[in-house]
N, C-alpha and C positions, 0 to 999 in steps of 0.2 A: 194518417193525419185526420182530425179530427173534421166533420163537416155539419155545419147545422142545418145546410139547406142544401138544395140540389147542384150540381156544380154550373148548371146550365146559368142561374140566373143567378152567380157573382161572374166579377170579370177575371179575364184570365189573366193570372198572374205567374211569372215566367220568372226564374232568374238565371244569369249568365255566373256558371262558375269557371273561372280561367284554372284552375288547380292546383293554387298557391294560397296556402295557409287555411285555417279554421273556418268553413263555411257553414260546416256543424251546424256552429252556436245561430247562426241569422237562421237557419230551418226551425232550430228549434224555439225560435222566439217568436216564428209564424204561425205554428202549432199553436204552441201555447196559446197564445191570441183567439185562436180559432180558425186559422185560414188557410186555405190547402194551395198549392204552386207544382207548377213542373219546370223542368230545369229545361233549358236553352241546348237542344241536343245537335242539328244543323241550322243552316241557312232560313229556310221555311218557317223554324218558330219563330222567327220574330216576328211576322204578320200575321201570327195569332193570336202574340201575348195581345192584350187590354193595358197590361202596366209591367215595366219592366226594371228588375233590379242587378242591382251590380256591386255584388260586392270585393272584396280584394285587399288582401296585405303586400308585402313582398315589394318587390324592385318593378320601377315605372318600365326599363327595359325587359321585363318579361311579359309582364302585361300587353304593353302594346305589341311586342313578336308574338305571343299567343294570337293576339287580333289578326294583325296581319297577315299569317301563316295560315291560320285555319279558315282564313276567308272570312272573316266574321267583320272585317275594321268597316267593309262598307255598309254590310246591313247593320249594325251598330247604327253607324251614324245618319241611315236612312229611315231609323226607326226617332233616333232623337228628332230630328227634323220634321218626322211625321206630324208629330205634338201632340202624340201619346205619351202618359207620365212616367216619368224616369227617374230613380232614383239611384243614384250611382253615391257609395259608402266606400272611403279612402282611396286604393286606388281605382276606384271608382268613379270619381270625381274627379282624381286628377288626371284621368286620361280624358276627359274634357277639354282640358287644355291644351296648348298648343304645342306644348314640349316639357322636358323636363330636365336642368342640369345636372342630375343622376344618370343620367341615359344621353347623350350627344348625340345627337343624329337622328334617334328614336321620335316617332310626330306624334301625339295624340291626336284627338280628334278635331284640334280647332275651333270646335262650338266655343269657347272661350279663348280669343287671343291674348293670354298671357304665360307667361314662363312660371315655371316651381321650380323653388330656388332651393338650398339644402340651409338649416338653419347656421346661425353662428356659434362654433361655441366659443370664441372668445369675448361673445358680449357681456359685457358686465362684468366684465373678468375673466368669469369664466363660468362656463352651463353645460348640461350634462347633452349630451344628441344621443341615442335619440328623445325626440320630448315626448316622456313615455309615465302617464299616469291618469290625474285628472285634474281638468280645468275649465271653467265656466265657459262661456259666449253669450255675448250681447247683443242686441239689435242693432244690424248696422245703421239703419236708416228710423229715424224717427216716422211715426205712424198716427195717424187718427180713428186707426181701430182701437176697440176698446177692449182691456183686457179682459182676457179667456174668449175672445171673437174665435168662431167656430173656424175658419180660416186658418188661423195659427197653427203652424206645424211644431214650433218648437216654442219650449217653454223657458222664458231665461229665469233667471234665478236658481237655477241649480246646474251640477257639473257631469262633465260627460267625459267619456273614458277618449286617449288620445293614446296613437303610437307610432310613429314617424320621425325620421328625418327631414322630409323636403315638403315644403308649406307654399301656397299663395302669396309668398310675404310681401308685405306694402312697401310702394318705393323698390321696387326690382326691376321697373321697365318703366318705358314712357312716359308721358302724361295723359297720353292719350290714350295706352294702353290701360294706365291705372284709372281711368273715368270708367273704361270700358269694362273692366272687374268689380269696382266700386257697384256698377248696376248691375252686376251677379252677385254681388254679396247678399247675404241675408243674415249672417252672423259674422261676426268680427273677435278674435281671439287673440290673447299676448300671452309670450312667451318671453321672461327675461325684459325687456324694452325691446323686441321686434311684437310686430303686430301681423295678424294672418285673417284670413278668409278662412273661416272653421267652417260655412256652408253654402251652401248658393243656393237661389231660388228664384227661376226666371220664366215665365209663361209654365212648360210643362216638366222642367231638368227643375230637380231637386237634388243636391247631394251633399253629405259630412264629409268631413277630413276623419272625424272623430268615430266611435264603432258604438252606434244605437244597440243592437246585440250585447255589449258589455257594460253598457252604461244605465245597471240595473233599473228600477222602475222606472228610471225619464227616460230611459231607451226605449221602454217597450209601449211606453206614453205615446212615443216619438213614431214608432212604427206603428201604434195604434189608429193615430190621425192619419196617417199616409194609407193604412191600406182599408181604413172604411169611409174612406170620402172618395164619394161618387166621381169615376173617371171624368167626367164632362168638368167637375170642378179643379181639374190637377192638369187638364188640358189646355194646347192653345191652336192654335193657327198654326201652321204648317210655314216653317221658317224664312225667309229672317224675320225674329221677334221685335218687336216694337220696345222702345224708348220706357223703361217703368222710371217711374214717380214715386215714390214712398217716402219722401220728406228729404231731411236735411241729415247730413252724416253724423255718424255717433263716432266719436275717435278716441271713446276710453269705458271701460268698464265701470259701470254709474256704481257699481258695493265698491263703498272709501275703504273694508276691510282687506279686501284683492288687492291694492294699488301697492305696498311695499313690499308683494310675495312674487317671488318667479312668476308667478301665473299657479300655477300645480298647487293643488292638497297634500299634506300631510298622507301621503298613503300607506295604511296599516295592513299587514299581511297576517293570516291567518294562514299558519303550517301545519299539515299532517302528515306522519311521519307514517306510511303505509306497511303492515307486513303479515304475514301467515303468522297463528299464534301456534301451540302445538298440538291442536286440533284441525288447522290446514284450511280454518278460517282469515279472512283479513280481516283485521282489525287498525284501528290508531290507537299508536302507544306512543311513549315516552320515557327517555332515561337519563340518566348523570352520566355528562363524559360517552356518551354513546351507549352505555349498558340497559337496555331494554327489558330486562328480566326483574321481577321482587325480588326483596333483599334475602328473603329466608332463604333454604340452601333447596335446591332441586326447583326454584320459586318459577313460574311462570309469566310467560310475555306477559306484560302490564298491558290491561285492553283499559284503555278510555272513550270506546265507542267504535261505531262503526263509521266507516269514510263516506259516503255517500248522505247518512243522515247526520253527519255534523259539517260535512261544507255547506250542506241546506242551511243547517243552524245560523254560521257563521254569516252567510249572506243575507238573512234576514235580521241578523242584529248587526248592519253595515261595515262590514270587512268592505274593501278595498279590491281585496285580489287574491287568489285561495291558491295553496302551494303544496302538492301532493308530493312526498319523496319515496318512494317505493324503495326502501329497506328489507324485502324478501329476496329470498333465492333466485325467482324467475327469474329479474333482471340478469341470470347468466341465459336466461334465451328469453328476449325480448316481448318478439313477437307473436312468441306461443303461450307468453302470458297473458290469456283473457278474460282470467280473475281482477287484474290491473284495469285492461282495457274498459272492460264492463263497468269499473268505479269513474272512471272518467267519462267513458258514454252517459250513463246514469245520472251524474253529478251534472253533465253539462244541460241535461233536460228541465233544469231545477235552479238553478245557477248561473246568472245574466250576468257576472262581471269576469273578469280573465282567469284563466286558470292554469296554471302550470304544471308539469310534470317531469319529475327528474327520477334517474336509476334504471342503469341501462342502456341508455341511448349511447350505443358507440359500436363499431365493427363486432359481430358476435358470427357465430356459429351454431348451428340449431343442434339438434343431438344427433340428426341424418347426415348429417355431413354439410347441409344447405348452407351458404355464404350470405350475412346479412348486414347490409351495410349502414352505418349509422344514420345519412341519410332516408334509407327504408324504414328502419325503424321510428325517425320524427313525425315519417309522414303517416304510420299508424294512428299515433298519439293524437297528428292534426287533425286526422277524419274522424277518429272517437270524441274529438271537441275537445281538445287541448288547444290554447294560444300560444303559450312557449312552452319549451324544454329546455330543462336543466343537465346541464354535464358537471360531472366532479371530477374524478378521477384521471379519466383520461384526457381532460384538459391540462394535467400539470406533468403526465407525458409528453406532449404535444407539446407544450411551452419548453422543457427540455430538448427536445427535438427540434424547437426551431433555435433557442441558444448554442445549440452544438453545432448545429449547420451554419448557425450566422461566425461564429468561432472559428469555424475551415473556413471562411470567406468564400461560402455556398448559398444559395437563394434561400434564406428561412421560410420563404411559404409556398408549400409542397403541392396548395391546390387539394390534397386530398384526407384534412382532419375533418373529423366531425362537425367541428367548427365553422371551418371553410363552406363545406358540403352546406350544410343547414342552410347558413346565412345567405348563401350563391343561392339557394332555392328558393326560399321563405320571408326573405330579408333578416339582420342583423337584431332588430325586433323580438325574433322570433327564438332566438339564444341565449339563455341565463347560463353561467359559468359560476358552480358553487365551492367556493374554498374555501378548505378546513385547516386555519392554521393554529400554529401552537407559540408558544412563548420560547426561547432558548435564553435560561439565562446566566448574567456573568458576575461577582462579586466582584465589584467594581473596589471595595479597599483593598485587594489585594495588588500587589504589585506586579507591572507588567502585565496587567489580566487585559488588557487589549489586544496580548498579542495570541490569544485565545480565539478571539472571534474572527472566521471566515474575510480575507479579506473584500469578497467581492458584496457582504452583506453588512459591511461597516458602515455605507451611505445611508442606512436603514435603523439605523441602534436607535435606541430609544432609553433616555435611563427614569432613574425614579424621582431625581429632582425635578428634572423637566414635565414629569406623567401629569396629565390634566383628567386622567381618570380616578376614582373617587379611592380606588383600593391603594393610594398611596404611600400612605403611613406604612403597612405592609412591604414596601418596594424599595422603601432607600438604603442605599448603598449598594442597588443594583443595577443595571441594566440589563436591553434584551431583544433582539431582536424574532421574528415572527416567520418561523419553521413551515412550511406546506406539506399538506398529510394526504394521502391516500388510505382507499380501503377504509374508510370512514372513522378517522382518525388514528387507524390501529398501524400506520406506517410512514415514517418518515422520509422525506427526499430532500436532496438541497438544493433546493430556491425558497429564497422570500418570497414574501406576500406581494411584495412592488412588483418584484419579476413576473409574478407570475400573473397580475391584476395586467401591467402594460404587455406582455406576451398574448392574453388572450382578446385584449382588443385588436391589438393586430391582426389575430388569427381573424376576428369578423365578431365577435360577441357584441352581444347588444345591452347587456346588464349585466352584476356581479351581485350575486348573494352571498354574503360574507358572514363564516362562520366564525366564532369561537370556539377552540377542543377545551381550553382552560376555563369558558366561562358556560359553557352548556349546560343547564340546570339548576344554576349558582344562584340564580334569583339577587346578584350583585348588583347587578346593570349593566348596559354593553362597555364593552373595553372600546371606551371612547377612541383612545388613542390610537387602535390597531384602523378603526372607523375612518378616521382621518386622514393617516396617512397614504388609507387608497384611495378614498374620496380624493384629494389630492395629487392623487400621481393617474389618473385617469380623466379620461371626456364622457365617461360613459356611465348611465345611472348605479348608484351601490343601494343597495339592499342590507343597513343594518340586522344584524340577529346574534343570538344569542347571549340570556342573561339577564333577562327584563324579569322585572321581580314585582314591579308596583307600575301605576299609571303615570308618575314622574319618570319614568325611566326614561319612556318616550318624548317626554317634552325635551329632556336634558339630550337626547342624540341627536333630534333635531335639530335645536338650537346651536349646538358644540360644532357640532363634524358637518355639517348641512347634507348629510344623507338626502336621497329622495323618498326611501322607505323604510319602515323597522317591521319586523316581522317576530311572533312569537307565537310559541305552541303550549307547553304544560302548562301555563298560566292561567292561557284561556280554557284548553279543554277541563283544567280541573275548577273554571268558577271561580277563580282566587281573584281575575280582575276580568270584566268587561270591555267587549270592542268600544261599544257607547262610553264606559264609565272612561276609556282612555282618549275618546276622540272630545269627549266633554272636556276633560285637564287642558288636552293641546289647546281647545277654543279658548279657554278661559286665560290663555299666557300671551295669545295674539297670533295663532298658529291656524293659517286656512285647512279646513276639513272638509269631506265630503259631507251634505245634509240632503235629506230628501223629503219632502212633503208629499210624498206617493208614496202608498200604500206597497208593500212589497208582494 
């Protein structure tokens, strides 16, 4: 780590990693910065550090048994009392609190008497959990500092990456209790019509719900002002803390453009599709229908760059969230792929907003005979500086395997899919489940042609009158239900899309990237319809893809299906459309986007 001055005369800066999810990415955004840290190794560091941070994903009930278990819960909370500065990042923060209804039983630390409640998704109708993207915060409390005052820790007017289920949300407890959180807020966030506590900031406890680390340059903005201000200014008095003043409550997002959106941006995804060319180089390619190769006869992997300098690319013309799918060989032995791992170490050193990695992640076998289990291999991915992992394939065994068990009138969850595994460890979060369906269709003028289709996937037909996707004219007189593929579309199985979208939330998934086999490279636009009816038939964020051909594509899938994200690869790597030129369209239709006035 990089040092400009001796270590004697900065302070020391410590962080607590409990060993749940991506802590990667927060080292390498202190680096970057310029500032060097050791890690929280016994009991004794704490009355060394100077400033102390904490960061954490995953479930509040590991968190606080890590504390408690390795004896940390009480120097923990004898160091926050100390009123040295503390910075606690999601569950982080929420283990400030006094508990958490994710975890029953489970205490945090109390310095905040309030409960974290899990959000609703039937508000509004209906809202995706987890709330997984990006969204502003505003100042809870009116101020008579003046803007840009050296003091400020966080800049409102721009958005920050968020991903959770369970929030501070307002109206959960008391009145006494909510006055008592109200003087911890420091930022206030909505989601849908609930409203939450995105930060707090009280004497020396500073902490996000939301991940500074991903929340490109306002994040690093954000860790900038916390870790070069002078500890004597982040400090206080040795607790209980005093009574703060800071005006009068702010109870709504002052931009009138926020006020009719969930809360969330428009978030665009940037895909590369990773693979050994035939010189044993990775490269990002792309192809029609899955085919990777030039058209001419003996033609070579199509390279459109290397992965490392085009997720740079991507993130400095503002992508949203970079999505690496490892399409080579290795993915048959994982963890002995360090060609892979190396592009996601590399990529995450460069690269301040989420990144995901699919291909592979599932029970393997090394070539020695060594056993590796999916779980092991996530947790590769999360210390190389991956935030999620993506599973394909063997998620739509796995949803077979729990229909055929729920069919014997057997427990469908076995406790032991990749799925399960991840989500039990990293949280739900931390899970994208990517499926590759296909079209199956039926000539609907034909007589009796009903009794053609599957009856368990009749609840699912879709015909061509009905289709609200644009390829219509093309479709009538048909219908068609949507096939799930393996082996990256080269193999069919039977289940739908619905089955297999509501099978893997079950299993624990935290999001669905949603492919098209029929629209992949088609520059058509997404098969709105297939979009919808899993947006639809799930609680949990979808991931539009495949198809996007121009920068309307995306306004029209947002608007249609209310996806929470669209994702596209050829497009952008070949230049034909722009992050910017597509996030300027959404703006221009009434669609919130991510902007940043910082420099990347």
């Amino acid at each position: 780590m990089p040092a400009s001055t001796s270590q004697a005369s900065k302070p020391r800066l410590y962080i607590l990693d409990y060993g749940a999810g991506n802590v990667r990415s927060l080292a390498n955004s202190i680096s970057r910065l310029g500032y060097e840290f050791e890690w929280i190794k016994d009991e004794s560091d704490f009355d060394k550090a100077d400033k102390l941070l904490f960061p954490g994903v995953g479930a509040f009930q590991q968190a606080a048994g890590m504390l408690k278990t390795s004896g940390m819960m009480e120097s923990l909370l004898k160091y926050v009392r100390s009123g040295k500065p503390y910075f606690g990042i999601c569950i982080g923060m929420q283990v400030l609190f006094e508990g958490s209804s994710e975890a029953h039983g489970a205490k945090g630390l109390g310095v905040i008497p309030y409960p974290i409640s899990k959000f609703n998704a039937a508000d509004g109708g209906k809202k995706s959990v987890p709330h997984m993207g990006w969204n502003g915060a505003w100042r809870a409390h009116e101020s008579d500092k003046p803007a840009g005052d050296a003091s400020e820790l966080l800049l409102t007017g721009e958005d920050y990456y968020f991903v959770h289920s369970y929030a501070a949300l307002l109206g959960h407890s008391t009145p006494e209790a909510e006055a008592t959180l109200k003087d911890f807020a420091y930022t206030v966030s909505r989601y849908g019509s609930e409203q939450f506590v995105s930060s707090v900031r009280r004497g020396n406890i500073f902490g996000t719900q939301f991940h500074p680390e991903k929340s490109g340059p306002a994040g690093l903005d954000l860790l900038q002002r916390w870790l070069s201000a002078p500890v004597e200014a982040l400090s206080a008095p040795p607790h209980p803390l005093t009574t703060r003043d800071d005006g009068a409550w702010i109870d709504q997002d002052p931009r009138p453009t926020r006020a009719a959106s969930s809360g969330l941006t428009s978030r665009i995804v940037a895909c590369l599709d990773v693979r050994s060319n035939d010189n044993g180089d990775l490269v990002v390619t792309k192809g029609d229908q899955y085919d990777v190769r030039e058209k001419e006869e003996g033609g070579n992997v199509r390279n459109l760059g290397k992965p490392v300098e085009l997720s740079r690319k991507y993130y400095e013309s503002g992508a949203d969230e970079i999505c690496f799918l490892n399409i080579t060989s290795f993915r048959s032995s994982a963890l002995q792929d360090q060609p892979m791992l190396e592009v996601v170490r590399s990529s995450a050193e460069t690269v301040f907003v989420p990144l995901t990695v699919g291909g592979g992640i599932k029970d393997t076998v090394d070539p020695d005979g060594t056993k590796r289990s999916a779980l092991e291999v996530a947790g590769a991915y999360f210390r190389a500086g991956a935030d999620k992992v993506s599973i394909g394939s063997e998620a739509v065994l796995n949803v077979e395997d729990l229909l055929a068990r729920e069919a014997r009138g057997e427990e469908p969850l076995t406790g032991k899919t990749g799925i399960e595994t991840i989500a039990n460890a990293y949280g739900a979060q931390a899970v994208v489940v990517s499926i590759d369906p296909k079209r199956v269709y039926y000539d609907t003028t034909e007589p009796n042609w009903i009794d053609a289709v599957p009856e368990a996937h009749r609840p699912t037909l879709i015909t061509g009158e009905t289709s609200t996707t644009r390829t219509k004219p093309d479709e009538v007189g048909k219908a068609w239900w949507y096939q799930c593929t393996i082996s990256g579309g080269r193999a069919v199985r039977d289940v739908d899309v619905v089955q297999l979208a509501r099978g893997v939330e079950r299993l624990g998934a935290g999001e669905i990237l949603l492919n098209s086999v029929d629209r992949d490279g088609s520059g058509k636009g997404f098969d709105l319809d297939l979009i919808r009816q899993v947006r639809d038939a799930v609680s949990i964020p979808v991931v539009a893809s495949s198809g996007a051909g121009n920068a309307a594509d995306f306004e029209e899938v947002f608007e249609k299906t209310g996806c929470e994200a669209a994702l596209a690869a050829g497009i952008f790597h070949r230049g034909e459309v722009g992050i910017d030129e597509v996030k300027a369209d959404l703006e221009s239709h009434g669609l919130p986007v991510r902007r940043t006035a910082l420099a990347v």
